[in-house]
N, C-alpha and C positions, 0 to 999 in steps of 0.2 A: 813565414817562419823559417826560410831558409836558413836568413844568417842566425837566427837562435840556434840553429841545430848547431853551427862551428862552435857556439862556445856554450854548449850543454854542458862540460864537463866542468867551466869554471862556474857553471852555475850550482852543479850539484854539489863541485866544493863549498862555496859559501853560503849557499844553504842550509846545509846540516850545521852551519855556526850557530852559537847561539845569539846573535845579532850580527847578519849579512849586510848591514844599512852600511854606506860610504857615507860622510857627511863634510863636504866643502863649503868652506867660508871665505870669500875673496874677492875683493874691490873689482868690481866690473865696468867696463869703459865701454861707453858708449856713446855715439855722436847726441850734441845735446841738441834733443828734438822739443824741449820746449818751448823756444819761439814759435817755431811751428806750430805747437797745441795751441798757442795763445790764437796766433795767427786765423787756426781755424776753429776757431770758438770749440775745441775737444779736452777733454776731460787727460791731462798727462797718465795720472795711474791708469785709467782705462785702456790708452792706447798703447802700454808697456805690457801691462795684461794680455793682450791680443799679441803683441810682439812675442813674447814669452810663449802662448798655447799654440803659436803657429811655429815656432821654432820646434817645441816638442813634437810635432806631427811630422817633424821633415825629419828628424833622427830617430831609427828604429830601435834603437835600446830604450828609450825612453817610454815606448809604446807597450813593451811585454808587461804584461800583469801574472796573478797568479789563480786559478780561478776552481775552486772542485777542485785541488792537487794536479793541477795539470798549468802550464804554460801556456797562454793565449796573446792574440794581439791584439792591442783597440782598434776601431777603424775611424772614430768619432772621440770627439774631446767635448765634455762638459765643464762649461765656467764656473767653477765658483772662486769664492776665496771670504777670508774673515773682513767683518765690518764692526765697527765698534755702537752699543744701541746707547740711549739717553741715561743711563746707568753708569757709562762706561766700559759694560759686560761685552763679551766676545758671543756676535751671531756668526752664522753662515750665511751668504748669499750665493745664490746660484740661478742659471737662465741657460735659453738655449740659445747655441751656437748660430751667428750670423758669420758668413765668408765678406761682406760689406761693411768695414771699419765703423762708419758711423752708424751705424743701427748695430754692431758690437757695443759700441759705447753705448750706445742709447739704453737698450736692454740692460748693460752691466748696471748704470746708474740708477733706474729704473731698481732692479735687484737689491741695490744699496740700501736704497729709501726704505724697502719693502722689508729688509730683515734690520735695519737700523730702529727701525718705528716699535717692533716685538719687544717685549720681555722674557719671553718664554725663546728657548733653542726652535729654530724654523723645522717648520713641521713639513714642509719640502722635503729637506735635508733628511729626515728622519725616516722618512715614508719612503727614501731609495730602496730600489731592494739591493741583494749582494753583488747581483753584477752588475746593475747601474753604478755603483759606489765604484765598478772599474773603470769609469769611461771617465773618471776625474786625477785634475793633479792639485794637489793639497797646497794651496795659494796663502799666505799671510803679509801685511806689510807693516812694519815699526817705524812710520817717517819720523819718529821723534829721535830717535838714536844712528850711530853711527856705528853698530857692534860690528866685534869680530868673530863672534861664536855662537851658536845657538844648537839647544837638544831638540829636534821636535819629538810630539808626542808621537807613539806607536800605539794602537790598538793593540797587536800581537808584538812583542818583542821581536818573534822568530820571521815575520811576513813583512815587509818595508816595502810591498811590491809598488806601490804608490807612491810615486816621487813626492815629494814636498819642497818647494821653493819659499826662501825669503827673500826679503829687501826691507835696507829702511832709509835710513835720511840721506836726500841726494846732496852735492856738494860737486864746487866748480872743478873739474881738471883744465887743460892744456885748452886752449882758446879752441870752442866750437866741442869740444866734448864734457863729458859729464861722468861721475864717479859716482856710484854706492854699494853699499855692504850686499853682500848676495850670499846666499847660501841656495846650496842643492846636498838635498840627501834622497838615496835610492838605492834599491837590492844592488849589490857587489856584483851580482849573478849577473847582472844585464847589466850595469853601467861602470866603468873606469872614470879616474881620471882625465883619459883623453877626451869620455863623448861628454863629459860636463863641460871641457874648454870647446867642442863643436857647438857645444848649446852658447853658449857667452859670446860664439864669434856668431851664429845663427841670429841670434834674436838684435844684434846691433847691425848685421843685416836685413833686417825685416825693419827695422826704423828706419834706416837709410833710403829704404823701397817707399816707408807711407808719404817722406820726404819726396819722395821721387830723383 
């Protein structure tokens, strides 16, 4: 909580706004690790998923939540993110965290099936209490679209303390890399500009790494 205490005071300003949420929308580059995925029989959204919850863990704005009116840190990331069920209706998925890429995956997909199959909102999901629901970053992906904007939902207008990432449909850049829509929104209070371009440059280092 060190470096939270330097910028308590920009948090107390954006706070008391009546919505503190930053909200970025911008083509993200990243080396294109899908041959790779092919290569080793891996599931791409799952392994960008994992790229993504491990980049959030290495930057500490990301990390603070809000919790009983007081500021806390996670020390643990829970996966989830939205899956679409046989309706077309929006589930949650979620599992526990493996530090072993492929048994990430395995579990994420596992996860998939498991809230894809429901009609009913997962009852996983629901049954979090308030401060399990801190140890999560609100994941969705639109591969059908190529947006430039996006609102997400807020529980509290006034609380955003829970980052929210998007993506949706990739498309080729520059030979060897890969372009898509990305959005990050998060309290004002804890994240700038700058640590959302640290998280963009972080997580196309964390592919470069599963690449080796």
């Amino acid at each position: 909580m060190h470096y939270f205490e330097r910028r308590r005071d920009r948090f107390d300003l954006f706070d008391r706004m009546d919505s503190p949420a930053v909200n970025l929308c911008f083509p993200l580059d990243l080396p294109d690790y899908r041959p790779w995925c092919k290569e080793q029989g891996l599931a791409p959204f799952h392994v960008l998923l994992c790229a993504v919850l491990r980049a959030i863990l290495k930057i500490d704005n990301f990390r603070y939540r809000v919790f009983e009116g007081e500021v806390i840190r996670i020390d643990r990331l829970m996966p989830s993110f939205t899956v679409v069920n046989q309706h077309n209706d929006l589930n949650f998925a979620l599992f526990a965290w493996s530090d072993d890429l492929r048994e990430f995956v395995a579990r994420g997909i596992a996860a998939r099936e498991e809230a894809s199959a429901m009609t009913a909102l997962n009852n996983r999901y629901a049954a979090l209490s308030p401060r399990a629901v801190k140890d999560q970053v609100f994941i969705t992906c639109i591969p059908w679209l190529d947006f430039t904007s996006i609102q997400h939902p807020a529980a509290t207008l006034g609380s955003p303390d829970i980052p929210s990432l998007a993506w949706g449909k990739f498309r080729d850049g520059p030979p060897g890399r890969l372009l898509l829509p990305f959005s990050v929104q998060a309290h004002h209070g804890f994240v700038d500009g700058y640590h959302i371009h640290q998280l963009a440059r972080q997580i196309a280092a964390e592919l470069a790494g599963f690449m080796g």
